[in-house]
C-alpha positions, 0 to 999 in steps of 0.5 A, a space after each residue: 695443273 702443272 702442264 699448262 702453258 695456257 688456259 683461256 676462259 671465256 675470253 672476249 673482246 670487243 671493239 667500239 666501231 670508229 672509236 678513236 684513239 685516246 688522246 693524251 695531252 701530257 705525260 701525266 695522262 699517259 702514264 696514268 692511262 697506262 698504269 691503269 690498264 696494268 691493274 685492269 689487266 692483271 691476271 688477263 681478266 677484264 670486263 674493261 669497257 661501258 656495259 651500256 654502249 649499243 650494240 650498233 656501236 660495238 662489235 665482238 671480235 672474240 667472244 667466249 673463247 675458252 681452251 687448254 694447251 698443255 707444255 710442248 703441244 703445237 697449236 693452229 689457228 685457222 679461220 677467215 680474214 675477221 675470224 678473231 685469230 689475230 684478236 686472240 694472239 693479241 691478247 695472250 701476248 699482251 698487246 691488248 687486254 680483254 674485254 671479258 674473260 681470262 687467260 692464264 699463261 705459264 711461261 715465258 712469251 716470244 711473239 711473232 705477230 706483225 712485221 715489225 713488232 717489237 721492234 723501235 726503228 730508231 734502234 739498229 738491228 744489234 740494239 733491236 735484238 738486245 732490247 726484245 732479250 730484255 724485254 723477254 727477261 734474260 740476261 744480257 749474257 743468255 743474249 750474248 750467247 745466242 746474238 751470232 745464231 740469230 744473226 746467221 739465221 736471219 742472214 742480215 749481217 751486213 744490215 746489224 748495224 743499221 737503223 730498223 727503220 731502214 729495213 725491208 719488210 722482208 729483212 724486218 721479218 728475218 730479224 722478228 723471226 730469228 729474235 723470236 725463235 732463238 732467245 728461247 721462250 718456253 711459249 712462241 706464237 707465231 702469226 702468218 709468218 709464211 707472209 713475208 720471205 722467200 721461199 727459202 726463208 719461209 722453209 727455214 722458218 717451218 724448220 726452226 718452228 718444228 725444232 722448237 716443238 721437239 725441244 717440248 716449247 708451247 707453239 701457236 700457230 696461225 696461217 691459211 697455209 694448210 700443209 704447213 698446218 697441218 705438217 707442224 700441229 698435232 690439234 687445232 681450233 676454227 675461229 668463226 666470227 669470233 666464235 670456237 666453231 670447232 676444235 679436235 685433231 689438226 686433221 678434222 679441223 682443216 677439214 672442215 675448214 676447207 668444207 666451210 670455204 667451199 661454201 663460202 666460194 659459192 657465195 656471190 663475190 659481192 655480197 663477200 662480208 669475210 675479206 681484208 683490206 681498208 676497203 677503198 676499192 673492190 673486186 665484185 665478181 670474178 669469171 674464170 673460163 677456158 680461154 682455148 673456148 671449150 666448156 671444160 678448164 683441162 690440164 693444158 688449157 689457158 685460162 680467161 680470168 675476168 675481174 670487175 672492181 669498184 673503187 671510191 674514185 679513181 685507181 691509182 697504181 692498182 696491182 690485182 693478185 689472183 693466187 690459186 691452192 689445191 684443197 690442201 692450201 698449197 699454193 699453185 700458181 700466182 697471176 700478179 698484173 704488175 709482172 705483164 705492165 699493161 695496166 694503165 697507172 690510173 683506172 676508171 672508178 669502176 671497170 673490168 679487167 681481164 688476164 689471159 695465160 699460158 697453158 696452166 699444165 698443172 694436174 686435175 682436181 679442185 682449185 681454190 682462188 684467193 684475190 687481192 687488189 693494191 693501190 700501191 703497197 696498201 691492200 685495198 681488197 683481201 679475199 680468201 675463197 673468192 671462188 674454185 674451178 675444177 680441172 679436168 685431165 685431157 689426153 695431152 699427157 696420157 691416161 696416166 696423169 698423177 693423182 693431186 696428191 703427188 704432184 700439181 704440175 705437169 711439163 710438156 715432155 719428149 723421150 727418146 731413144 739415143 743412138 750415141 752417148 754425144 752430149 744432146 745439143 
C-alpha cells in the first residue's frame, strides 16, 4: 500500500452533449457551486450528475478506468483524438471530478496539461512561478531555491517580468513546463508536451522528464509520439472510446496501437468519426501518388498529394498540414501550404487542393499520415491515421539502401577520389 502513487477505480466521466456552462449571477452562487463540488469531490469519488438524462443527451468520455502506478513507474497514455486520455489527467489533476468511480493519489501533484494552465495572465512571469509553488504547497523558500533553475530551463529571462498574457504559445510552454518539473512534485503528469517548442526545447523536455523518473517520481505521460514513448515508459495503457482497450509493457501496447491505427487508415476519410478540431470544415479524402507517374512511390519520387474539403461556408486564411511518421511515430517530413503561399486567403466552401514535392529521398518502408486543416490559428480538422503509403527502394542509391531502423532519409550523394589535399571549392 505504501508504494502507490495512484490507484484509480472504475473512473467515469460523462459529459451532457451542448450543455451549457452554469451561470452564476452573484458571488454567492459561485462560491456556494463551488464549495459544493469540494464535498462532492472528496476522496475523488463521484456519481455527481442526474441518473435519468437519456442517453441521446449524454456521452461517456471515460468509463470504467481503473489501474495502479506505483512510486517511480513512468507511465504512457496513448490512444486516438477522443480516446478519454486528456478526460483521464483532468481528473487526477483535479481540474474536473468524476462522474463515477475513485481515484486515490498519494503525493504531491505537478501537471502540465494545456498551454497555459495554471497560469493567470495578468500575473508576470516571476508572479506566475510563485503562485503554481503555493498552489503545489511549498514554501516561498523551496521557490526561492529552485526560481534561477526554472528560469534558466524555460530561457525566457528577458520575459520574467512580463505579464503571461503577452506571451507566445511557445514561451507559455517553456515557463509550464520548467515550473511543473522543477518545483518537485513527487507526481508529474504531463500531456502533449512535444506539441509546442522547438525541436531543441522538446529534447530538453524528454531529458528533465527521464531525470525526474531516475530521482524515483511517478510520471504519466501522453503523446502520439511513440519513440519518445516508448524511450521514456517502461508500462502503458490504450484508451479506446473511453475504455481500457489494453494495458502491459510499453513495447506491447505501441504495438497494438500502431495495429489498431493501420485499420483505422483503411477507413474511408469521410466516414473518420476519430479526429480533432471544432469542426467547421474538413478534409474528406486524401490521394497520395507518385507525381513522376509511376505505379509505385520509391525512395526519390515526388509526391502528388490530393485534399478534397468541405467547409460551412467560406474558408478564410485556410492553412492544411499534412505530417507523415514512420510506424514508430517518428516524424519524417512535414508539408505545410502556408510555407509555398499560393493558396488564395479566401477558398470556395467546397474544393480540392492538390501539393506537389521535391524528390522525398527518404528510406523504404511504411509511412503513416496525419492531417490537419486551420482557419487561421484555430484547428478546424484534426486526423491522426488519416491514411499510409508504402515506399519502395529504387536503384538511385544502390542495393544497399539502410533498413528504417537506422536512418529515414536519404541525400543524393557524390565521391571522389582527391588527387590534392587543396580545400574542394
Amino acid at each position: 500500500m505504501s508504494n502507490i502513487a495512484i490507484r484509480v477505480d472504475g473512473l467515469s466521466k460523462r459529459y451532457r452533449i451542448g450543455a451549457a456552462k452554469q451561470r452564476h449571477d452573484t458571488l454567492r452562487d459561485a462560491m456556494t457551486e463551488a464549495f459544493g463540488t469540494i464535498f462532492r469531490f472528496k476522496g475523488r469519488r463521484s456519481v455527481s450528475g442526474a441518473r435519468d438524462l437519456n442517453a441521446s443527451d449524454t456521452i461517456w468520455a471515460l468509463k470504467d478506468v481503473s489501474f495502479e502506478l506505483k512510486e517511480g513507474e513512468v507511465l504512457g497514455i496513448i490512444g486516438r483524438n477522443g480516446a478519454g486520455k486528456s478526460t483521464l489527467l483532468k481528473i487526477l489533476s483535479r481540474i474536473t471530478e468524476p462522474t463515477e468511480g475513485e481515484a486515490q493519489i498519494y503525493g504531491r501533484v505537478g501537471t502540465l496539461l494545456e498551454v497555459g494552465t495554471g497560469f493567470h495572465g495578468e500575473l508576470t512571469g516571476r508572479e506566475n512561478i510563485y503562485l503554481n509553488g503555493a498552489v503545489l504547497g511549498m514554501k516561498k523558500a523551496e521557490i526561492n531555491k529552485k526560481f534561477d533553475e526554472i528560469v534558466n530551463f524555460s530561457e525566457i529571462e528577458k520575459f520574467i517580468d512580463t505579464p503571461a498574457k503577452r506571451y507566445s504559445s511557445g514561451m507559455y510552454m517553456r515557463l509550464a513546463f520548467a515550473v511543473a518539473a522543477h518545483l518537485e512534485p513527487q507526481i508529474l503528469i504531463v500531456d502533449e508536451v512535444l506539441a509546442v517548442g522547438d525541436l531543441n526545447f522538446q529534447k530538453k523536455c524528454l531529458g528533465k522528464m527521464g531525470e525526474v523518473a531516475k530521482q524515483g517520481r511517478t510520471v504519466l505521460f501522453v503523446s502520439h509520439n511513440m519513440a519518445a514513448v516508448q524511450s521514456l515508459c517502461s508500462h502503458g495503457i490504450m484508451l479506446d472510446a473511453g475504455r481500457v482497450a489494453y494495458m502491459g509493457p510499453i513495447n506491447d501496447v505501441v504495438e497494438r496501437y500502431l495495429e489498431v491505427g493501420e485499420l483505422l487508415s483503411s477507413t474511408p476519410l469521410k466516414l473518420r468519426l476519430d479526429r480533432g478540431g471544432d469542426g467547421s470544415a474538413r478534409i474528406v479524402s486524401i490521394n497520395i501518388r507518385n507525381a513522376d507517374g509511376g505505379h509505385a512511390i520509391q525512395s526519390t519520387s515526388r509526391l502528388e498529394i490530393s485534399l478534397n474539403y468541405e467547409s460551412e461556408g467560406e474558408l478564410q486564411h485556410a492553412r492544411f498540414l499534412l505530417a507523415v511518421h514512420d510506424a514508430a511515430g517518428r516524424g519524417i517530413f512535414l508539408l505545410n501550404s502556408e510555407v509555398s503561399g499560393t493558396l488564395p486567403a479566401i477558398l470556395p466552401p467546397k474544393g480540392r487542393i492538390v501539393c506537389i514535392t521535391d524528390p522525398i529521398n527518404i528510406t523504404p518502408g511504411k509511412c503513416i499520415v496525419h492531417l490537419g486543416l486551420l482557419k487561421g490559428e484555430i484547428y478546424a480538422d484534426d486526423v491522426l491515421n488519416a491514411m499510409s503509403f508504402e515506399v519502395e527502394a529504387d536503384g538511385m542509391h544502390g542495393s544497399r539502401i539502410p533498413p528504417r531502423s537506422w536512418v529515414l532519409c536519404l541525400i543524393k550523394q557524390q565521391w571522389i577520389v582527391s588527387e590534392t589535399d587543396s580545400e574542394i571549392q
